[in-house]
Wavefront OBJ file of the C-alpha trace (Angstrom):
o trace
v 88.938 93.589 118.303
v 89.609 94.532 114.578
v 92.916 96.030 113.619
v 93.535 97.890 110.358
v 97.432 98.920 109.278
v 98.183 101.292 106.569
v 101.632 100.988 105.496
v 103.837 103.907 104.763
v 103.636 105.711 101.770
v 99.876 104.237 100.515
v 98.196 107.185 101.826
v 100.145 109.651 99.290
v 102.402 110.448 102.959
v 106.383 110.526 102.717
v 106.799 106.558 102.884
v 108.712 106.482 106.618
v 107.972 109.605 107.453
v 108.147 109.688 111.234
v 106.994 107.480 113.934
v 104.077 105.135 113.373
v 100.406 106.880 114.756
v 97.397 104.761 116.259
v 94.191 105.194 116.243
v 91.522 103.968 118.285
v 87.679 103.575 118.038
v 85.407 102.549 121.015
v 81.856 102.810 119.985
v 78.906 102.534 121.896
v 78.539 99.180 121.557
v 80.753 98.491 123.801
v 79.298 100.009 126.900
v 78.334 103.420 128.542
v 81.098 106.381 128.869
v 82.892 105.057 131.790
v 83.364 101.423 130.309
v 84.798 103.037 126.965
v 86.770 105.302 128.507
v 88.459 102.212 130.772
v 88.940 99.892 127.444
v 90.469 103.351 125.713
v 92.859 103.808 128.525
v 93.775 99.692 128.465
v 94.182 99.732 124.986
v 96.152 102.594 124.484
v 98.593 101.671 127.680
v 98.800 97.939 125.855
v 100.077 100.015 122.569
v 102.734 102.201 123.611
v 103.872 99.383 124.547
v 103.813 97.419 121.034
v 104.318 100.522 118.277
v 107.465 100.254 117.998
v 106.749 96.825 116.196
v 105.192 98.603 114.017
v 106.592 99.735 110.073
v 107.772 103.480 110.326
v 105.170 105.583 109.116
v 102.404 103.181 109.008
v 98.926 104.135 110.554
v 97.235 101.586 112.391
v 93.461 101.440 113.510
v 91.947 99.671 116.452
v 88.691 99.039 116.602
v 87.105 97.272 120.171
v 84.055 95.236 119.659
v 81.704 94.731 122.430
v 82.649 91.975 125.154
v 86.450 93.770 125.093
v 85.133 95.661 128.523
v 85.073 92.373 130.834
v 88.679 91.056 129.255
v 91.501 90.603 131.143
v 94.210 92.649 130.572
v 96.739 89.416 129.809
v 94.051 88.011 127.221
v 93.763 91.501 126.074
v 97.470 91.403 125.253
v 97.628 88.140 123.717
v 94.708 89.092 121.204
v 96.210 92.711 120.238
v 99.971 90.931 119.550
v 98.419 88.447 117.671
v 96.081 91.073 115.770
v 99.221 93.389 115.391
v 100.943 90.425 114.064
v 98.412 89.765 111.494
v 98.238 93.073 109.909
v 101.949 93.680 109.686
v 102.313 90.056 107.325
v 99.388 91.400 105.608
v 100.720 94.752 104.918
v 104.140 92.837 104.206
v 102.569 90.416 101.697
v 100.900 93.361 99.732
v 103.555 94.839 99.014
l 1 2 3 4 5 6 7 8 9 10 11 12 13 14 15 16 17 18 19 20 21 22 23 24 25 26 27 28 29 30 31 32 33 34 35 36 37 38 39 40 41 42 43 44 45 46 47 48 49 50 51 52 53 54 55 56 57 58 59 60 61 62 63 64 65 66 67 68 69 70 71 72 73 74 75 76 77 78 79 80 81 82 83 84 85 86 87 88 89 90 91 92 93 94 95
């Protein structure tokens, strides 16, 4: 999976404004309606969990590349946390 983050404020939005908003993008790559629709539903259940780790205001993309379908959910979380992880030092260090 590729994760983008947007800090607050760099998309010409009140910096902090509000609660941080997620995105997510499940292409056909990854499989045929049903299998997207399951990895859209474990993804976005895996980040309600995890936004509130994430800078107030920001906007933060999730992109699922093929092979996410047949992941277990626990190796699932593992690689979102540490892909969450990543982007919030590199939205920290650009700043």
């Amino acid at each position: 999976m590729v994760v983008h983050l947007l800090p607050a404020g760099e998309s010409g939005d009140v910096a902090g404004a509000g609660p941080a908003s997620v995105g997510l993008v499940v292409g056909r790559t990854v499989g045929g309606a049903v299998v997207r629709n399951t990895v859209r539903r474990r993804l976005r259940h895996l980040l309600a969990e995890r936004v509130d780790r994430l800078p107030s205001g920001s906007k933060l993309v999730v992109r699922a590349l093929p092979g996410i379908a047949g992941a277990p959910s626990s190796a699932l979380a593992r690689e979102l946390d540490a892909a969450i992880d990543r982007a919030v030092t590199r939205a920290e260090h650009r700043r």
